[in-house]
Each structure stands twice: as structure tokens, then as C-alpha cells.
C-alpha positions as CSV (number, residue, x, y, z in Angstrom):
1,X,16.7,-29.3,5.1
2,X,13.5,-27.9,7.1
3,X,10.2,-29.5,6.6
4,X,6.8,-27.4,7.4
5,X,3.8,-29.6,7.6
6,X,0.5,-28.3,6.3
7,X,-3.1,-29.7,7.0
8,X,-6.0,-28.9,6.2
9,X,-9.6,-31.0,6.4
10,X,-11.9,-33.1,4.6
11,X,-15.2,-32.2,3.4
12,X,-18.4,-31.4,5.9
13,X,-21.6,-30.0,6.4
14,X,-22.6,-31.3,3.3
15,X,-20.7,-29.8,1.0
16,X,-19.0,-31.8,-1.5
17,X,-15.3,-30.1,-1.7
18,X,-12.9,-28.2,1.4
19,X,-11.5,-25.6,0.1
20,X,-8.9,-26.0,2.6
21,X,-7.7,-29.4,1.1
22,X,-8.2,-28.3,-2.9
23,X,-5.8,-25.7,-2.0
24,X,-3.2,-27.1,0.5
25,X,-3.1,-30.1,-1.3
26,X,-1.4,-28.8,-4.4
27,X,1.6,-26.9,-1.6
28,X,2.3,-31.0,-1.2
29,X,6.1,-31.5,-2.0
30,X,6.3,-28.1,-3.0
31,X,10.4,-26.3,-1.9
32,X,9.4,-22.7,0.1
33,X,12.6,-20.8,1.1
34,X,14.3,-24.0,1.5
35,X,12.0,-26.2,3.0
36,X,10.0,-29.4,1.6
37,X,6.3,-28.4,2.4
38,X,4.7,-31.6,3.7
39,X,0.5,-31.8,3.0
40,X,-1.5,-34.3,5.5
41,X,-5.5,-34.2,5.3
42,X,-7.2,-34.3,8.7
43,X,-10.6,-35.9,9.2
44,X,-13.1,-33.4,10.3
45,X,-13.7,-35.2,13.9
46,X,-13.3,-34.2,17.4
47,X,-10.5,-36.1,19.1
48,X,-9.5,-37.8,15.5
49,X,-8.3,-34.7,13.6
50,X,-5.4,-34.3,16.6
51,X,-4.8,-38.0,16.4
52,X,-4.3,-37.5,12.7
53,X,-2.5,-34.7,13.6
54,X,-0.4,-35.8,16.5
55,X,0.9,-38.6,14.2
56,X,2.0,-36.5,11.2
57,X,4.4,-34.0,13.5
58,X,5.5,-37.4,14.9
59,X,6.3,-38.7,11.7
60,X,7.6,-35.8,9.9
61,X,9.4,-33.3,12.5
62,X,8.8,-30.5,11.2
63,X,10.1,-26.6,11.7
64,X,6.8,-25.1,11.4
65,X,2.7,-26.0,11.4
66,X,0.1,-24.7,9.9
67,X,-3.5,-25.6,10.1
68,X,-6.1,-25.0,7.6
69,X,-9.8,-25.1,7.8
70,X,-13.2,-23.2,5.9
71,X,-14.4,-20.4,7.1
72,X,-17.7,-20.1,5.0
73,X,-19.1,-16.7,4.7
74,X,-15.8,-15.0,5.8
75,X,-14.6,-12.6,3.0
76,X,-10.7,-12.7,3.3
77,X,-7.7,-15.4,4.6
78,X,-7.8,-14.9,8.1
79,X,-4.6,-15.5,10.1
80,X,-6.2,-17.2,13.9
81,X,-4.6,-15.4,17.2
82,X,-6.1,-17.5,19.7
83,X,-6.9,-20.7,20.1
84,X,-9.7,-21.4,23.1
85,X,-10.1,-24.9,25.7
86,X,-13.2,-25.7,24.1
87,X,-15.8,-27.2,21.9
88,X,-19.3,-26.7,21.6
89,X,-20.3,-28.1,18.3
90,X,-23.2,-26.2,16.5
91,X,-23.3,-29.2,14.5
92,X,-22.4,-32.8,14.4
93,X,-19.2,-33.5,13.1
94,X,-18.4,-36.0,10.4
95,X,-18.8,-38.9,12.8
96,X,-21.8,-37.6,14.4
97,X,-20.2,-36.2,17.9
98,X,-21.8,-32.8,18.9
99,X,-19.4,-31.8,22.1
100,X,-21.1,-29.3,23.7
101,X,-19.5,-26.8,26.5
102,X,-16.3,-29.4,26.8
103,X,-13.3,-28.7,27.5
104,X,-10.5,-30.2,24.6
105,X,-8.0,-30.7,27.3
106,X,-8.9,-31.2,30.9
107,X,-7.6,-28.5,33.3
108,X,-5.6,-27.1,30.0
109,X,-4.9,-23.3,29.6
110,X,-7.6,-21.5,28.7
111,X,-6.3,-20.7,25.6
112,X,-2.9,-20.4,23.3
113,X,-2.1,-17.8,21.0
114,X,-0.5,-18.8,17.5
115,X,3.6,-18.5,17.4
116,X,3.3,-17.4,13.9
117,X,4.5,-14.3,12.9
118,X,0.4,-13.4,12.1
119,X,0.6,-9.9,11.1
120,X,3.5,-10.2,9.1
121,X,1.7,-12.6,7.4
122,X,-1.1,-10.0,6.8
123,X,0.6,-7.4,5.5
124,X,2.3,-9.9,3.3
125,X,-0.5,-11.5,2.2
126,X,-1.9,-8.0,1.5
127,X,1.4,-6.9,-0.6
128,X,0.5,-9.6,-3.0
129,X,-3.1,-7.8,-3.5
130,X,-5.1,-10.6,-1.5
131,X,-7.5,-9.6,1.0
132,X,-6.4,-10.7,4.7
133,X,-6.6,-9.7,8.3
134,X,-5.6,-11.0,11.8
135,X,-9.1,-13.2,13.4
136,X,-9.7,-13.2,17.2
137,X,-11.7,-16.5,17.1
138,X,-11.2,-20.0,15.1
139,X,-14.6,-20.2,16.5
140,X,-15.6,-23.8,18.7
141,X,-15.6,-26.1,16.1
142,X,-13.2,-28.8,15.1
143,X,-10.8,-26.3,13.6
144,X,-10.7,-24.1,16.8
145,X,-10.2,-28.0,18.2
146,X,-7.1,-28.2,16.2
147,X,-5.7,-25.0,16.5
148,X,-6.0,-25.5,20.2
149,X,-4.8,-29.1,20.4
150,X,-1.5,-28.1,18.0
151,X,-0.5,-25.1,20.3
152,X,-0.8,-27.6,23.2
153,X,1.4,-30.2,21.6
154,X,3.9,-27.7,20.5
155,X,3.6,-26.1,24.2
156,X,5.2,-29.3,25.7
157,X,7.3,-30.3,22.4
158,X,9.1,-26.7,22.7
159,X,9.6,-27.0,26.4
160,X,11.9,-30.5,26.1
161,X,13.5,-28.8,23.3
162,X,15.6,-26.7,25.4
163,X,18.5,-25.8,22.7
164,X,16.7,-27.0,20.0
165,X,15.0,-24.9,17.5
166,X,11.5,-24.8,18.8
167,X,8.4,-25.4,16.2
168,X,6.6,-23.2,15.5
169,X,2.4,-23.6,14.4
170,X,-0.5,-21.4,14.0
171,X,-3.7,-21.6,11.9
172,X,-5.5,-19.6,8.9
173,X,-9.1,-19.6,7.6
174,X,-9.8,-19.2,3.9
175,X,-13.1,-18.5,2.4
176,X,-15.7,-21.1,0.5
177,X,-14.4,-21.3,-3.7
178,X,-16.8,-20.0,-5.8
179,X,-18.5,-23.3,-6.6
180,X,-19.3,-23.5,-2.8
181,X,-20.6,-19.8,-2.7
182,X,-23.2,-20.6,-5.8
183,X,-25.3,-22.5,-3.5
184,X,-25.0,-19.7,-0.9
185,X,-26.2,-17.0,-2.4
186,X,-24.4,-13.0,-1.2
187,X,-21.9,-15.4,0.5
188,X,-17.6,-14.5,-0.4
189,X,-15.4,-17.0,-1.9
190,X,-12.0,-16.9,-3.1
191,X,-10.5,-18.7,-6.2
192,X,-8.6,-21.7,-5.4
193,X,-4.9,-20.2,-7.1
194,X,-5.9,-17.3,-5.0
195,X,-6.0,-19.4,-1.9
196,X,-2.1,-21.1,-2.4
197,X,-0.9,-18.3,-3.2
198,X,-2.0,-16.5,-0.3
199,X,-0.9,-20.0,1.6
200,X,2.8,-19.4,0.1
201,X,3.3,-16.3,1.3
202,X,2.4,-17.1,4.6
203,X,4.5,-20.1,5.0
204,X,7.3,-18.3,2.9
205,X,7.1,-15.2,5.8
206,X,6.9,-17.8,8.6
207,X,9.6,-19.3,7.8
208,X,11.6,-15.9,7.6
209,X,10.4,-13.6,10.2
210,X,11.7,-14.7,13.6
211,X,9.9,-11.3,15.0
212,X,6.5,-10.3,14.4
213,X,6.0,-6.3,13.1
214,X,3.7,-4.1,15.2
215,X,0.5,-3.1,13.1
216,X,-3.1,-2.9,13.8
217,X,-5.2,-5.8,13.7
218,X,-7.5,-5.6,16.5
219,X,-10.8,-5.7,16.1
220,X,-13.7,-3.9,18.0
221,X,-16.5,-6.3,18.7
């Protein structure tokens, strides 16, 4: 039976909920297309969110990965294309590191685009009447951080594969829940049913679609 591991993060910048973790924590144990979905929480900390990380693929070997963070003020589930070598921190993380300008891992690629099948994804996630697009930036914070440090894992975990079904990982933004948004005033949010369902679909097409679709999803500035 395959497993997919799902993450998503703890609460920070002083908001009291993730909706990352209200949503990906209900996938937990959950059968998509066959496979047992697998929920960890990651701290919200440079260097410990891919320890955390790091130790759950270890643990669990899974098929696939998907990362899931807050995207406050975003107005759809964004599917990440790229993940970039670095962090510059506009503001402290949860244990009160502020990496500016550093790389995440020395002399590393500059960056690693997601193995998921992301416009699939889209275009699925938009069948089931939820808003969606592809991102171009998981921005420089701690989930660009994971998003960066999983492709790089998976990098060097694929290549001593060799005939072994290679894992596959990625990341997607969702928007604050509406009890977030109320103290943000004109800001989006999403309803947290909303949210797994769209999460569903895109681990239920990731596991399927071995070969991404060709559709527009590029963005102009």
C-alpha cells in the first residue's frame, strides 16, 4: 500500500490557528486512491521545520510529499513551481531567528521546481469549483525553506533510487479561514471543508497523473 505524507505548520505571526494544520490535519489516516495519507505538523522554524521534516520521510517512506503552509492575503490554493536557495526572513520565526540573504543549503542549486503534476492539479482543483492557480514564488520564508529543503532531500533520495519508484513532493499555499480574515479586514479566506477538499483532489491527481497536461499558468509580473 502507498503512503503520501502531508505537512503543514504550526501557528505564527501571532495568529492563534494555521489554517494549513486545521485543514491537513483532518486528511490524517484518511485512504486516497489507495494510499494511507500520513499528517505530521512542522514547527514554523528555520532549520527545525526540515529536521521535523527529514525525520517523518525517514520514518514513513512515502510515494509522495506535500507541503502545506498560509498564504495570508492570497485569494485561491496556489500549487508552488519553484522552490529558491534562500531565506531572508521579513519576520522572526517562532524561535526568534530572522535569516536574512542566507542561503538554505550551501553551494545548493539555485532553486528546484516541484515534481508534482501542478497544473493538473489546477485544473482539477478548478473542476471541483475551487479557485486555484499555478504560484511562481513560495516566497523567502520558512515555507519557501521547506519547499526548498524537500526538493533537495528528494533530489538525492531519487538519485540512489535507481529502479525504484522515485518520490515525488511539491508544495501548495491555501488562504487565511475566515476567522483569520475578520481581523484583516478586505483580506480572502477560504472555508476550512473548502481547503481539504481542495487538498484531496490534489493528492488524489498526484497520485494518478504520472504526466503533467500543458495549460497556461504563467503569470506576467
Amino acid at each position: 500500500m502507498k503512503t503520501v505524507l502531508i505537512t503543514a505548520f504550526e501557528p505564527f505571526g501571532g495568529e492563534l490557528v494555521n489554517p494549513s494544520w486545521e485543514a491537513v490535519s483532518h486528511l490524517h489516516e484518511r485512504m486516497v486512491c489507495g494510499a494511507k495519507v500520513m499528517a505530521k505538523q512542522l514547527p514554523c522554524a528555520f532549520g527545525d521545520s526540515l529536521t521535523a521534516l527529514y525525520a517523518a520521510i525517514e520514518e514513513l517512506k512515502p510515494d509522495l510529499v506535500i507541503a502545506v503552509g498560509q498564504a495570508g492575503g492570497r485569494t485561491d490554493v496556489t500549487i508552488e513551481r519553484v522552490g529558491i536557495n534562500v531565506d531572508d526572513a521579513r519576520i522572526p520565526d517562532n524561535l526568534g531567528n530572522q535569516p536574512i540573504d542566507e542561503e538554505i543549503v550551501e553551494d545548493g542549486p539555485v532553486a528546484y521546481f516541484s515534481t508534482l503534476p501542478i497544473k493538473a492539479i489546477v485544473e482539477g482543483i478548478r473542476e471541483a469549483g475551487i479557485p486555484a492557480s499555478v504560484s511562481q514564488t513560495a516566497g523567502t520564508y520558512v515555507c519557501n525553506h521547506v519547499m526548498y529543503g524537500l526538493m533537495h532531500y528528494l533530489e538525492k533520495y531519487n538519485s540512489l533510487a535507481k529502479n525504484k519508484t522515485k518520490i515525488r513532493g511539491g508544495f501548495i499555499h491555501i488562504p487565511y479561514l475566515p476567522e483569520q480574515a475578520v481581523k484583516h479586514p478586505g483580506v480572502a479566506s477560504m472555508p476550512a471543508a473548502t481547503v481539504i477538499l481542495a487538498l484531496e483532489m490534489a493528492l488524489s491527481i498526484a497520485l494518478i497523473v504520472e504526466k503533467d497536461i500543458r495549460l497556461e499558468g504563467g503569470a506576467t509580473h
